[in-house]
PDB file of N, CA, C and O in Angstrom:
ATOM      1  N   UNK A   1     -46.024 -30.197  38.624  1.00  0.00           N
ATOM      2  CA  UNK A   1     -45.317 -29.100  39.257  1.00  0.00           C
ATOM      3  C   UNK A   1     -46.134 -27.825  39.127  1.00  0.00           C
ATOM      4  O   UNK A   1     -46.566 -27.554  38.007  1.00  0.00           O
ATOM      5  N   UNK A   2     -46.381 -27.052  40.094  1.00  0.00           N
ATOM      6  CA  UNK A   2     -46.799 -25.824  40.424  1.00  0.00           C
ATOM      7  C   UNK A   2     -46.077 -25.189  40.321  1.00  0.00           C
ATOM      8  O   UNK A   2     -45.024 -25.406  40.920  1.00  0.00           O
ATOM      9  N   UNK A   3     -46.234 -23.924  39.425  1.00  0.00           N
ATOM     10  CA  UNK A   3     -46.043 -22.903  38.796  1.00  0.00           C
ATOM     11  C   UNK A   3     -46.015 -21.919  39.844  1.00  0.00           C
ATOM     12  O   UNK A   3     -46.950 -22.147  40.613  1.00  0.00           O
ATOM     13  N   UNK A   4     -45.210 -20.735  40.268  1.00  0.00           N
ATOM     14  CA  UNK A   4     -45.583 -19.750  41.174  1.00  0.00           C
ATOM     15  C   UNK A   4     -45.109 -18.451  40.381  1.00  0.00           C
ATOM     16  O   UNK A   4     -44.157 -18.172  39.652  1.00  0.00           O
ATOM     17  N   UNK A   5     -46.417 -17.685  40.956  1.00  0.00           N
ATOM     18  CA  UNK A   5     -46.634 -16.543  40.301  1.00  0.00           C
ATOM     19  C   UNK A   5     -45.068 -15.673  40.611  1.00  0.00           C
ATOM     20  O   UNK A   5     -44.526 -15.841  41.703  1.00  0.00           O
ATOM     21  N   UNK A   6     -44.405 -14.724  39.525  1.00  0.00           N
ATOM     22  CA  UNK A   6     -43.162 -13.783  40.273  1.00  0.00           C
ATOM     23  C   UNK A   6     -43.519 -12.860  41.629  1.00  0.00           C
ATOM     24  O   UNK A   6     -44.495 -12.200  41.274  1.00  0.00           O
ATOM     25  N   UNK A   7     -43.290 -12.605  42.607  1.00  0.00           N
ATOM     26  CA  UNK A   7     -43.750 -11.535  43.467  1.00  0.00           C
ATOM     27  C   UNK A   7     -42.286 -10.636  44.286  1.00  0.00           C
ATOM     28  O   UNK A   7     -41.115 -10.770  43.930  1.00  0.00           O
ATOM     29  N   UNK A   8     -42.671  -9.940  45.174  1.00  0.00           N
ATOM     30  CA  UNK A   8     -41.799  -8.814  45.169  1.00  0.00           C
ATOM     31  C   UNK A   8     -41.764  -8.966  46.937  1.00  0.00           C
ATOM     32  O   UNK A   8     -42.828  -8.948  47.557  1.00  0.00           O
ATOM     33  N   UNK A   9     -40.540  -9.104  47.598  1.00  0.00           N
ATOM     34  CA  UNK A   9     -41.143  -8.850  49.144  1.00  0.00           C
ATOM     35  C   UNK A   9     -39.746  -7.927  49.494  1.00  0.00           C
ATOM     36  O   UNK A   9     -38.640  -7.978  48.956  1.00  0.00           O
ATOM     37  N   UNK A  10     -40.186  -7.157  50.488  1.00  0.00           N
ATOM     38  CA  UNK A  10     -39.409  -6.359  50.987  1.00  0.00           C
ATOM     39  C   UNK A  10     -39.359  -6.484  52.562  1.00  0.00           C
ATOM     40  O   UNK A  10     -40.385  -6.549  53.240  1.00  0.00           O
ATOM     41  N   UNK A  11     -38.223  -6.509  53.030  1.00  0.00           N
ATOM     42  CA  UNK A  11     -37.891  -6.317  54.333  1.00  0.00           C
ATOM     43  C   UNK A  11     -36.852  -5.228  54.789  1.00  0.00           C
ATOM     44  O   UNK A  11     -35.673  -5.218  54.433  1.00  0.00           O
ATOM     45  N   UNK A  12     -37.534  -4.175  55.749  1.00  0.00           N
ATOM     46  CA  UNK A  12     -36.965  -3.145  55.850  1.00  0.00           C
ATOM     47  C   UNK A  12     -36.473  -3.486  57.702  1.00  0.00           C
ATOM     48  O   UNK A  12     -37.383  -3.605  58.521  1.00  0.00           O
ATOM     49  N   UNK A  13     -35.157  -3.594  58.104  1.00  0.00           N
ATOM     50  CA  UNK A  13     -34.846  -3.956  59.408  1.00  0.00           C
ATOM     51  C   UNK A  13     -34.313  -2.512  60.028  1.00  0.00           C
ATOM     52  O   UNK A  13     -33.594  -1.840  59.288  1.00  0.00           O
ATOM     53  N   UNK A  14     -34.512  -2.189  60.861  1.00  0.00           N
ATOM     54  CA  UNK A  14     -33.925  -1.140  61.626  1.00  0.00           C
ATOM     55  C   UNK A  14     -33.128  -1.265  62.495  1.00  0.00           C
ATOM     56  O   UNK A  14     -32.852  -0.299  63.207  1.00  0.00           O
ATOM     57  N   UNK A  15     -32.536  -2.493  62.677  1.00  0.00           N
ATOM     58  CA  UNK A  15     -31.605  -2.822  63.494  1.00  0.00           C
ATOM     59  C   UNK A  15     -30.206  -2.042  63.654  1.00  0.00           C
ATOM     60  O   UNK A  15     -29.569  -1.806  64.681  1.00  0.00           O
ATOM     61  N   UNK A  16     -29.821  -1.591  61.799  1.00  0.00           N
ATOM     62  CA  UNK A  16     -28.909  -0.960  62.108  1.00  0.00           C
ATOM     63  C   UNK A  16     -28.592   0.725  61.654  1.00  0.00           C
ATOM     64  O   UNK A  16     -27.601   1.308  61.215  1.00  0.00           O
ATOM     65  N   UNK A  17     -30.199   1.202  62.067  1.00  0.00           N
ATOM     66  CA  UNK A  17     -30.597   2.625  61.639  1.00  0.00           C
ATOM     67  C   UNK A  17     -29.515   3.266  62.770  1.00  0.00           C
ATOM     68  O   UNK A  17     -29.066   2.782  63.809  1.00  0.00           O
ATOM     69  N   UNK A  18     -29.268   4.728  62.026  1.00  0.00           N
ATOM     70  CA  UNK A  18     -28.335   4.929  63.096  1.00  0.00           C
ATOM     71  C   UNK A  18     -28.974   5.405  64.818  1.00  0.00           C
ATOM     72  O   UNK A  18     -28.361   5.396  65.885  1.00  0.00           O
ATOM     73  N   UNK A  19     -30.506   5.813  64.506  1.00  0.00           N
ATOM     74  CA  UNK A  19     -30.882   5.523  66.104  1.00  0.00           C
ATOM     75  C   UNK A  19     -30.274   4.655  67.243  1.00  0.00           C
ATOM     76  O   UNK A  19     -29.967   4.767  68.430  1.00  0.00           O
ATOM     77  N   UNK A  20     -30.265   3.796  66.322  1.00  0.00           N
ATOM     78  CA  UNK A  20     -29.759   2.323  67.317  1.00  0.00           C
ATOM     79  C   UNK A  20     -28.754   2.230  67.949  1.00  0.00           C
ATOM     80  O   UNK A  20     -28.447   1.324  68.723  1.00  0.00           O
ATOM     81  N   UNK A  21     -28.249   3.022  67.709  1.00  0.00           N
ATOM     82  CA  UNK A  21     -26.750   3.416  68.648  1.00  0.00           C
ATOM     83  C   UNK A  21     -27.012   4.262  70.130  1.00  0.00           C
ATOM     84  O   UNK A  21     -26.134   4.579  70.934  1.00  0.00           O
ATOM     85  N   UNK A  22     -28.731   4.571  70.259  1.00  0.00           N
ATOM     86  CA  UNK A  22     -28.421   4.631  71.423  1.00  0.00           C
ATOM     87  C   UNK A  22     -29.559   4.100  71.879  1.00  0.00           C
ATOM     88  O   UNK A  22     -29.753   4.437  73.046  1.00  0.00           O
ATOM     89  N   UNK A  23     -30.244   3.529  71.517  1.00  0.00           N
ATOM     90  CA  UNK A  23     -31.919   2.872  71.976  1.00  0.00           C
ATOM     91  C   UNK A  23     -31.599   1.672  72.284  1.00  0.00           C
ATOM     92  O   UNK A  23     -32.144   1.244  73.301  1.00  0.00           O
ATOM     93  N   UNK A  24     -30.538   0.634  71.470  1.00  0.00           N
ATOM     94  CA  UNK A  24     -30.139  -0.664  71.952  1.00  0.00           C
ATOM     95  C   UNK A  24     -29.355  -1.309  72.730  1.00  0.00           C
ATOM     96  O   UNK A  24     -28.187  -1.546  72.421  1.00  0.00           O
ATOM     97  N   UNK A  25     -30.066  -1.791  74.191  1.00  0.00           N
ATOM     98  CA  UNK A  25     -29.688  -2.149  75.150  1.00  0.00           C
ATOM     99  C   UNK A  25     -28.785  -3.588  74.913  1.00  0.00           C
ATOM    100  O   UNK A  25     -28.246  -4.074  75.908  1.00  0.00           O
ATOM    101  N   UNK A  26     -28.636  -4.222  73.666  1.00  0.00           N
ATOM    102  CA  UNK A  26     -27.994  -5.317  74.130  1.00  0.00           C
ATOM    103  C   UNK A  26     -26.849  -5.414  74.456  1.00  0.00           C
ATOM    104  O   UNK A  26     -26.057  -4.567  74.042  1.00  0.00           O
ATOM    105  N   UNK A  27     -26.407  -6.462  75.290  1.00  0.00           N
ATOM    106  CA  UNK A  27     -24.350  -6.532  75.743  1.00  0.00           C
ATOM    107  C   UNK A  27     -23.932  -6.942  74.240  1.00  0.00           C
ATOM    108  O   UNK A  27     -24.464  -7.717  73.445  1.00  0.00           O
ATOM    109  N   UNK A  28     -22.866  -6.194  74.155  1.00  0.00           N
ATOM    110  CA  UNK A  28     -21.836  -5.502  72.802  1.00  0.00           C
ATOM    111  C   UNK A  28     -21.091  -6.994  72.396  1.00  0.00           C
ATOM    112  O   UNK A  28     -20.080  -7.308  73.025  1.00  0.00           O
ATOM    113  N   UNK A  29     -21.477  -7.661  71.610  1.00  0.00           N
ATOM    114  CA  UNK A  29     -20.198  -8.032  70.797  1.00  0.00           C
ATOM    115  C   UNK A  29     -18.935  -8.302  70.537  1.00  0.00           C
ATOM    116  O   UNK A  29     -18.081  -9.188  70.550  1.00  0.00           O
ATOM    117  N   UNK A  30     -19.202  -6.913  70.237  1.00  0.00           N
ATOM    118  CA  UNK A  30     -17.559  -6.496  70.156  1.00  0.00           C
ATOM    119  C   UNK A  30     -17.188  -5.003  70.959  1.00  0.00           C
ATOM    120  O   UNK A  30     -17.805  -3.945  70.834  1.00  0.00           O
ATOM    121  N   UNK A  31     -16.237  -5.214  71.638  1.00  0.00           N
ATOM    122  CA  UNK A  31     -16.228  -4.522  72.731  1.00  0.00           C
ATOM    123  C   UNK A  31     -14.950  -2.995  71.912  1.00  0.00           C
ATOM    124  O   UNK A  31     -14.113  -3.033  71.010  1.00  0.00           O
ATOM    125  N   UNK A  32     -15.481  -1.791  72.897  1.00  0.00           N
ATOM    126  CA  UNK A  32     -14.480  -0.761  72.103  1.00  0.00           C
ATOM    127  C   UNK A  32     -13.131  -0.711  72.130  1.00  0.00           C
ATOM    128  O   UNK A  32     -12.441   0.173  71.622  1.00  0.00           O
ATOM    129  N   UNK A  33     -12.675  -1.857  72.847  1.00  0.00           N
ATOM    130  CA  UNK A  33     -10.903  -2.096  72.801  1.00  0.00           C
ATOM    131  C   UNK A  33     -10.539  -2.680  71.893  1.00  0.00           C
ATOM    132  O   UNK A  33      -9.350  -2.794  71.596  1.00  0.00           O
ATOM    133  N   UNK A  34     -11.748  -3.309  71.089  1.00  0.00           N
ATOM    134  CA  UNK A  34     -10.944  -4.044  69.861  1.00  0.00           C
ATOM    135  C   UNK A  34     -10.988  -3.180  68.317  1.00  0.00           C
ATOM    136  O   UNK A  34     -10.442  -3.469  67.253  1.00  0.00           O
ATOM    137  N   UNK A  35     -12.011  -1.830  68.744  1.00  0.00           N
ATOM    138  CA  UNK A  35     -12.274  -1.165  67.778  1.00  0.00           C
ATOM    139  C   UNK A  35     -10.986  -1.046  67.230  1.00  0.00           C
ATOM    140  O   UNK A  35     -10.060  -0.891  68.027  1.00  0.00           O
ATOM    141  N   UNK A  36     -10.701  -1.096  65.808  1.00  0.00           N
ATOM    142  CA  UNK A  36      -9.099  -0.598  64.666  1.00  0.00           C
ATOM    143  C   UNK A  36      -9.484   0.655  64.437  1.00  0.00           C
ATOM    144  O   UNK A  36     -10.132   0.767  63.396  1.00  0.00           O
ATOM    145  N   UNK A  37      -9.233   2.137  65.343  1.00  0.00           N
ATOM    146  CA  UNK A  37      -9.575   3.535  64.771  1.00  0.00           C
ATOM    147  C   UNK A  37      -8.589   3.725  63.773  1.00  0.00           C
ATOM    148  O   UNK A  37      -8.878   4.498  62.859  1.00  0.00           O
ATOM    149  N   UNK A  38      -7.595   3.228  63.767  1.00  0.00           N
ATOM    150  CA  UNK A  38      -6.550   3.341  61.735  1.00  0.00           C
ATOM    151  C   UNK A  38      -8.086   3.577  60.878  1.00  0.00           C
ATOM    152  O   UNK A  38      -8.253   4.584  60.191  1.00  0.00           O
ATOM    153  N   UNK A  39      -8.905   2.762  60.991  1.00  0.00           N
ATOM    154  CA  UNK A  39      -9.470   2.490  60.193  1.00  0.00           C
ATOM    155  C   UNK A  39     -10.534   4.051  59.911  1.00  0.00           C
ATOM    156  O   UNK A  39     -11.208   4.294  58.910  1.00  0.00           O
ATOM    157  N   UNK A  40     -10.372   4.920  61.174  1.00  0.00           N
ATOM    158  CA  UNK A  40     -10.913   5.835  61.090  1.00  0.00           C
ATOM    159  C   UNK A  40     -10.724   7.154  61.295  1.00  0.00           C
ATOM    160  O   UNK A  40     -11.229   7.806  62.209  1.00  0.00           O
ATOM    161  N   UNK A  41      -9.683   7.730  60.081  1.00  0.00           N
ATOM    162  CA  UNK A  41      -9.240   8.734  60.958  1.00  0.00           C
ATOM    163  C   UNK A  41      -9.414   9.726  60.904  1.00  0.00           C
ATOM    164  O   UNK A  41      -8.677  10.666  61.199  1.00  0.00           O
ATOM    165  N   UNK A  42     -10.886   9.698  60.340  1.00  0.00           N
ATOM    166  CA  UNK A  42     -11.385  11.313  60.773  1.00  0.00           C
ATOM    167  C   UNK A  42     -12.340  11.180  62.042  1.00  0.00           C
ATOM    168  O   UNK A  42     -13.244  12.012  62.127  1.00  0.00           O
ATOM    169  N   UNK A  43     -12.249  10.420  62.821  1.00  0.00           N
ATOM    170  CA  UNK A  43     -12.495  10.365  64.107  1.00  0.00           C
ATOM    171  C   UNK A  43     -12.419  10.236  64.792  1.00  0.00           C
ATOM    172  O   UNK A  43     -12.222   9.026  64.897  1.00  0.00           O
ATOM    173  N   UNK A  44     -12.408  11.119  66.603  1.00  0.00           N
ATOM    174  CA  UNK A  44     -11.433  11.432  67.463  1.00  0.00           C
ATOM    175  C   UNK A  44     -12.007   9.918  68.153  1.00  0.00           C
ATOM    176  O   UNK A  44     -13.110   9.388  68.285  1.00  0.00           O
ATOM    177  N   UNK A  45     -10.289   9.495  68.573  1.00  0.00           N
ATOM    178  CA  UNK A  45     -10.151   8.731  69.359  1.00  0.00           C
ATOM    179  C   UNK A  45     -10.383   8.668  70.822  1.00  0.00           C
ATOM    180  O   UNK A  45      -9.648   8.698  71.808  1.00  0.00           O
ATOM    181  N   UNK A  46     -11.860   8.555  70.590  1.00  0.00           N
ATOM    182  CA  UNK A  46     -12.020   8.545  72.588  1.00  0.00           C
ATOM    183  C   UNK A  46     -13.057   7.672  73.049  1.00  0.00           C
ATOM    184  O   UNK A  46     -13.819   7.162  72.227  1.00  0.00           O
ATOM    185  N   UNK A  47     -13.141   7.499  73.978  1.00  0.00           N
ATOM    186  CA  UNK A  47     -14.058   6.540  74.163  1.00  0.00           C
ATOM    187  C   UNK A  47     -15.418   6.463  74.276  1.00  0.00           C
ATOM    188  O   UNK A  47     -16.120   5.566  74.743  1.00  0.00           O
ATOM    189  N   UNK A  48     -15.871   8.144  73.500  1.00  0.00           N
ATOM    190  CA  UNK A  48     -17.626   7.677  73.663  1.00  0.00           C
ATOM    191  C   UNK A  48     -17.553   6.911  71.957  1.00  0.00           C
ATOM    192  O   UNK A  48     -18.332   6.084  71.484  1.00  0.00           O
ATOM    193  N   UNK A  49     -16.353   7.529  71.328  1.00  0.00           N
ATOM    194  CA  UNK A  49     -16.355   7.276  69.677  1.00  0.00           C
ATOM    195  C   UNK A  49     -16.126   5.626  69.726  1.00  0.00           C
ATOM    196  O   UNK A  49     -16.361   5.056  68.661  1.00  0.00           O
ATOM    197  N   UNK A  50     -15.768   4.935  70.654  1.00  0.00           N
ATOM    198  CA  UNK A  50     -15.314   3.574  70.221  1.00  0.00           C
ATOM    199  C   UNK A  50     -16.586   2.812  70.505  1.00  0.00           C
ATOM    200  O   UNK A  50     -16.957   1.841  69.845  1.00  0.00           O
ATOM    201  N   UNK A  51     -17.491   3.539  71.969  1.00  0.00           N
ATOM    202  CA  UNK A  51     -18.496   2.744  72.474  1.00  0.00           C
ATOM    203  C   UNK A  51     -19.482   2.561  71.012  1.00  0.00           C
ATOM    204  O   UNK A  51     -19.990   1.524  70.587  1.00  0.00           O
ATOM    205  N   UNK A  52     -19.548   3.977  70.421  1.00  0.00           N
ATOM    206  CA  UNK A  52     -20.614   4.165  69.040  1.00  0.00           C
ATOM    207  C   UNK A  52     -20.232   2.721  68.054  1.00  0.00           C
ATOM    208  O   UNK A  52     -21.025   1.790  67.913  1.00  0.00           O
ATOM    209  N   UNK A  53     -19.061   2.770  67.525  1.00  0.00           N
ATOM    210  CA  UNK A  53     -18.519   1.745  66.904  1.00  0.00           C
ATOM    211  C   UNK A  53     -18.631   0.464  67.210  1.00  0.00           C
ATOM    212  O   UNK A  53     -18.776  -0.413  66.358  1.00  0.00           O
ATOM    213  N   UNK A  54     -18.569   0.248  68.511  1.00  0.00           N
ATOM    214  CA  UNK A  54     -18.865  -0.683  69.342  1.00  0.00           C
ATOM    215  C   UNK A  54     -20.344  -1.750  68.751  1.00  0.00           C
ATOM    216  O   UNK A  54     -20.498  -2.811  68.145  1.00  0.00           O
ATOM    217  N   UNK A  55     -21.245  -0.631  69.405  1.00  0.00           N
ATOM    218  CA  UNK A  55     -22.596  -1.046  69.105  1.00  0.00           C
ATOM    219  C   UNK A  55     -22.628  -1.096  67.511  1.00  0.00           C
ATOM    220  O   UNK A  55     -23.123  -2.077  66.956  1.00  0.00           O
ATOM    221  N   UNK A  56     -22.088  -0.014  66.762  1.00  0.00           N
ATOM    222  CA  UNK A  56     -22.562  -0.130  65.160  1.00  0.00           C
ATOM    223  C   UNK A  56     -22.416  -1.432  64.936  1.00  0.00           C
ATOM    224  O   UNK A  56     -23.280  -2.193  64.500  1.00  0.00           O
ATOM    225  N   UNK A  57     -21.047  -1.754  65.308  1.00  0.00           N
ATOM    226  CA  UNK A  57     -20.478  -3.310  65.084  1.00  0.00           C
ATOM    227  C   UNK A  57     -21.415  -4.641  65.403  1.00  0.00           C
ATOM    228  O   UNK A  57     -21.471  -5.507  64.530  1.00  0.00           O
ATOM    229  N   UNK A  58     -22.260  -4.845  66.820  1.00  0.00           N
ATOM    230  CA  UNK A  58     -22.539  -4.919  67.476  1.00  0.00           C
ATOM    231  C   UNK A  58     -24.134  -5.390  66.745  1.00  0.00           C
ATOM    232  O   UNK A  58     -24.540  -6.536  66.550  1.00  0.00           O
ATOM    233  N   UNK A  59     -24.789  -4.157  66.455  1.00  0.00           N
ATOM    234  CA  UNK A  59     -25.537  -3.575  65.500  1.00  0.00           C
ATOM    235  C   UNK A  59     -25.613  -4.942  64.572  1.00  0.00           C
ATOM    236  O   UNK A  59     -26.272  -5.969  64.736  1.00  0.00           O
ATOM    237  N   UNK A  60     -24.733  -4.578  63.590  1.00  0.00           N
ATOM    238  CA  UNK A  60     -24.604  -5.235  62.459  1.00  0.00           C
ATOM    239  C   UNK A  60     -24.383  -7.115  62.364  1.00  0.00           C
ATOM    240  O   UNK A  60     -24.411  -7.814  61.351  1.00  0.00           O
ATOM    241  N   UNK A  61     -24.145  -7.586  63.971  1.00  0.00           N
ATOM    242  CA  UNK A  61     -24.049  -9.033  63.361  1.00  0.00           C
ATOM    243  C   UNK A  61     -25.227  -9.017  64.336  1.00  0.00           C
ATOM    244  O   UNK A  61     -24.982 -10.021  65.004  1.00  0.00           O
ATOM    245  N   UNK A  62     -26.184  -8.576  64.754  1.00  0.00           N
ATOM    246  CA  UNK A  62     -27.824  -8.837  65.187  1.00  0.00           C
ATOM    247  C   UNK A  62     -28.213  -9.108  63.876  1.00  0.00           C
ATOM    248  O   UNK A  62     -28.580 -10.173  63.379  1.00  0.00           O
ATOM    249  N   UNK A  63     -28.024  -7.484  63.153  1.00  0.00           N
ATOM    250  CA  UNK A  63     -29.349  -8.127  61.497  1.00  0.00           C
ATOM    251  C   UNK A  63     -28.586  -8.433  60.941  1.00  0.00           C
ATOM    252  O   UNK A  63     -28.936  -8.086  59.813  1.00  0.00           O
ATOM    253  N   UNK A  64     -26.957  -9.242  60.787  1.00  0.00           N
ATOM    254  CA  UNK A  64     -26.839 -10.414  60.599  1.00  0.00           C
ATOM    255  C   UNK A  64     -28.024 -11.750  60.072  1.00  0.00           C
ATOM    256  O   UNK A  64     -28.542 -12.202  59.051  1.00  0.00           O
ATOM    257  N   UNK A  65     -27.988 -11.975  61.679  1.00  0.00           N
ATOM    258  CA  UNK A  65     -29.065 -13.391  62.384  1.00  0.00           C
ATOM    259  C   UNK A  65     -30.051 -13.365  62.164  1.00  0.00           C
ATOM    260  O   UNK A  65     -30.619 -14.428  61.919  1.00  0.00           O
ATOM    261  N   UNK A  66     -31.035 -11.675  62.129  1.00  0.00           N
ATOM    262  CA  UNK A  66     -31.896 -11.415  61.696  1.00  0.00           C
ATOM    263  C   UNK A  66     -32.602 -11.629  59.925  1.00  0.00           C
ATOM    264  O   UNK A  66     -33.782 -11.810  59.624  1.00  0.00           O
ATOM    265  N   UNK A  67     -31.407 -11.527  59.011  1.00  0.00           N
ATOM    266  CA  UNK A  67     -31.332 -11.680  57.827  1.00  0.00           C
ATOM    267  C   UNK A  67     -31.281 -12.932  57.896  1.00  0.00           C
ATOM    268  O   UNK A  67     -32.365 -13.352  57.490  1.00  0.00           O
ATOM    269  N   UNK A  68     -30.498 -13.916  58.238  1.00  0.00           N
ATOM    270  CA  UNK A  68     -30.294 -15.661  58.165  1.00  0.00           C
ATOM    271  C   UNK A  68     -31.833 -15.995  59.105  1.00  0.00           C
ATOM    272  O   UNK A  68     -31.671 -16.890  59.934  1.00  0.00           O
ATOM    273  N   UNK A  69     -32.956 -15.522  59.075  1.00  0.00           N
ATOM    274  CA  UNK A  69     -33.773 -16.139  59.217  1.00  0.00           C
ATOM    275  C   UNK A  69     -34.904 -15.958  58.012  1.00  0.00           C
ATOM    276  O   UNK A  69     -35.665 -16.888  57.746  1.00  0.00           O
ATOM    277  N   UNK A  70     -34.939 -15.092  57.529  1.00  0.00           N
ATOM    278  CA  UNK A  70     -35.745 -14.152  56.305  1.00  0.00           C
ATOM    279  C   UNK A  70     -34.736 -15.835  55.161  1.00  0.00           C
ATOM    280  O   UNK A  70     -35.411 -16.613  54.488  1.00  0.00           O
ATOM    281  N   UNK A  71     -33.323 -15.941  55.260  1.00  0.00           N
ATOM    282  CA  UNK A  71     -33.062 -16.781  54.070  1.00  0.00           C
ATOM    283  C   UNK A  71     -33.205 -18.201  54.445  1.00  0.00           C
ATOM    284  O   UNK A  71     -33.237 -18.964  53.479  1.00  0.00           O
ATOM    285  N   UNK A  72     -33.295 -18.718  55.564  1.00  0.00           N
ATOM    286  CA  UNK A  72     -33.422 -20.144  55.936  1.00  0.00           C
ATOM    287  C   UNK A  72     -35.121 -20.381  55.873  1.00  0.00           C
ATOM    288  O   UNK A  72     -35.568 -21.503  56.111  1.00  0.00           O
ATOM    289  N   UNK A  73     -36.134 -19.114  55.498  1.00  0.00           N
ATOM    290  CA  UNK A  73     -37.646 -19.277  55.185  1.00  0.00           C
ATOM    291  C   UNK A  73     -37.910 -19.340  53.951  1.00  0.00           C
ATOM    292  O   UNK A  73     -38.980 -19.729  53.484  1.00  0.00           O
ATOM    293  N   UNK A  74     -36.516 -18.787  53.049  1.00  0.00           N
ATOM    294  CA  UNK A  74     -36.482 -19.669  51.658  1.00  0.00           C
ATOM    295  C   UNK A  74     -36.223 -20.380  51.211  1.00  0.00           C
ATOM    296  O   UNK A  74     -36.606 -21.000  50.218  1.00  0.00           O
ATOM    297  N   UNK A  75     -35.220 -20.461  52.124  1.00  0.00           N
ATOM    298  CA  UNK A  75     -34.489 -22.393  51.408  1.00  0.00           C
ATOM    299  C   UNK A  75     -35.535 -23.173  51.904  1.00  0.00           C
ATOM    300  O   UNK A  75     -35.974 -24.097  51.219  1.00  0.00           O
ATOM    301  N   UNK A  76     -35.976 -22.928  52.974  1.00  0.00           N
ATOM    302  CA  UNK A  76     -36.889 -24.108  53.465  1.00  0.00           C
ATOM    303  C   UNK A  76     -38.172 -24.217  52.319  1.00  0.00           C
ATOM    304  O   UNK A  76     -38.665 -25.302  52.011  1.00  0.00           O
ATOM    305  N   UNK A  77     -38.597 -22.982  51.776  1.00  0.00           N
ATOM    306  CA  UNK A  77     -39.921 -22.592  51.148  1.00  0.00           C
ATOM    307  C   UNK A  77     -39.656 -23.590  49.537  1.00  0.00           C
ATOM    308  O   UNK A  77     -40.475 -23.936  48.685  1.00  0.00           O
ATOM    309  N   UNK A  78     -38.455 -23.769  49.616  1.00  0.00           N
ATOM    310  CA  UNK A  78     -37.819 -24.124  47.864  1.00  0.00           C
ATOM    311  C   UNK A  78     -37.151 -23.659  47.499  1.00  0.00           C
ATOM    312  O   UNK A  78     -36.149 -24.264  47.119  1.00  0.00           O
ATOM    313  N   UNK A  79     -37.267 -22.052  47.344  1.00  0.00           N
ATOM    314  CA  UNK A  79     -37.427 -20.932  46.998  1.00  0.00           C
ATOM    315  C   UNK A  79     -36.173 -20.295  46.455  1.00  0.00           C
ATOM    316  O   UNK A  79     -35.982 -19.480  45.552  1.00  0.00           O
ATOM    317  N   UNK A  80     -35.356 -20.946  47.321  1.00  0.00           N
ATOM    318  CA  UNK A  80     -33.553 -20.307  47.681  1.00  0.00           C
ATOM    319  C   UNK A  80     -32.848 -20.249  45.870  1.00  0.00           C
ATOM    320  O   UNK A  80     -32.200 -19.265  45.513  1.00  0.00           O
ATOM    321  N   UNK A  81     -33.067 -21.239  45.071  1.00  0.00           N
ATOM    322  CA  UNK A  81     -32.570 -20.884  43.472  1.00  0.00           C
ATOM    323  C   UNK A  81     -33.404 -20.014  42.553  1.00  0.00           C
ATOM    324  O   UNK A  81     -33.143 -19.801  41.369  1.00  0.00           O
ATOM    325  N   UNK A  82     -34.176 -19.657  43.060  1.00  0.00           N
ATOM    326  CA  UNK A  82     -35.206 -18.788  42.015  1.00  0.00           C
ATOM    327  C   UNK A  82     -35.469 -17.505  42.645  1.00  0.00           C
ATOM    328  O   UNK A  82     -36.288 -16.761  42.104  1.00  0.00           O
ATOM    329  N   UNK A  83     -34.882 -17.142  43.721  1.00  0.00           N
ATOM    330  CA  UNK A  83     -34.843 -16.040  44.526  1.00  0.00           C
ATOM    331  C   UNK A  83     -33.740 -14.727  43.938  1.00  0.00           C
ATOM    332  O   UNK A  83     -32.923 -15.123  43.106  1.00  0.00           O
ATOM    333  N   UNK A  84     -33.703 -13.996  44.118  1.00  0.00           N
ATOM    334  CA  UNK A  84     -32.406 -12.784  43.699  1.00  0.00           C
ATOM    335  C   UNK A  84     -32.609 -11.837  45.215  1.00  0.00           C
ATOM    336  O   UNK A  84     -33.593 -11.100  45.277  1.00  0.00           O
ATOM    337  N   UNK A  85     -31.792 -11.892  46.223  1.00  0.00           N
ATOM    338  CA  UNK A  85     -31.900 -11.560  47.360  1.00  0.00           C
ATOM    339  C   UNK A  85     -30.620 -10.244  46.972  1.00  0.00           C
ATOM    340  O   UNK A  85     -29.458 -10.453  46.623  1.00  0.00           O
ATOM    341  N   UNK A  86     -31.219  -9.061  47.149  1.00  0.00           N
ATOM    342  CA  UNK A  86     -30.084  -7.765  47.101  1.00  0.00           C
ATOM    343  C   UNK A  86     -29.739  -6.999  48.709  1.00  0.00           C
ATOM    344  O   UNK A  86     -28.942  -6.063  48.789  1.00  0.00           O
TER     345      UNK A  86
END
């Protein structure tokens, strides 16, 4: 058995920088009628605020998928029990 040295990797995704709320063209997810504004109420209820939410949402299960490929290159690698993924 081969021994592997400890090492350090970092992945920095910008998928869900808040730029991205207006640079990313993809079709939404989750659409702003399903947005729950309860959930937000220091912010006015209108519809450029739901489209934002929209995409954040939207946003967030891309680097999702993006992340489940970074961890299916460790399980595959071995790697996946000796890993500490934060």
């Amino acid at each position: 058995m081969q021994l592997l040295q400890p090492f350090l990797s970092i992945f920095n995704m910008m998928t869900t920088h808040e730029s991205q709320l207006w640079t990313r063209k993809e079709t939404l997810e989750v659409q702003p009628e399903e947005i729950d504004m309860s959930r937000f109420p220091y912010l006015p209820d209108v519809q450029e605020t739901r489209n934002d939410l929209a995409r954040m949402y939207t946003n967030i299960a891309i680097m999702d998928r993006e992340s489940q490929k970074y961890f299916d290159e460790i399980e595959e690698a071995g790697l996946l029990d000796n890993t500490i993924i934060i």
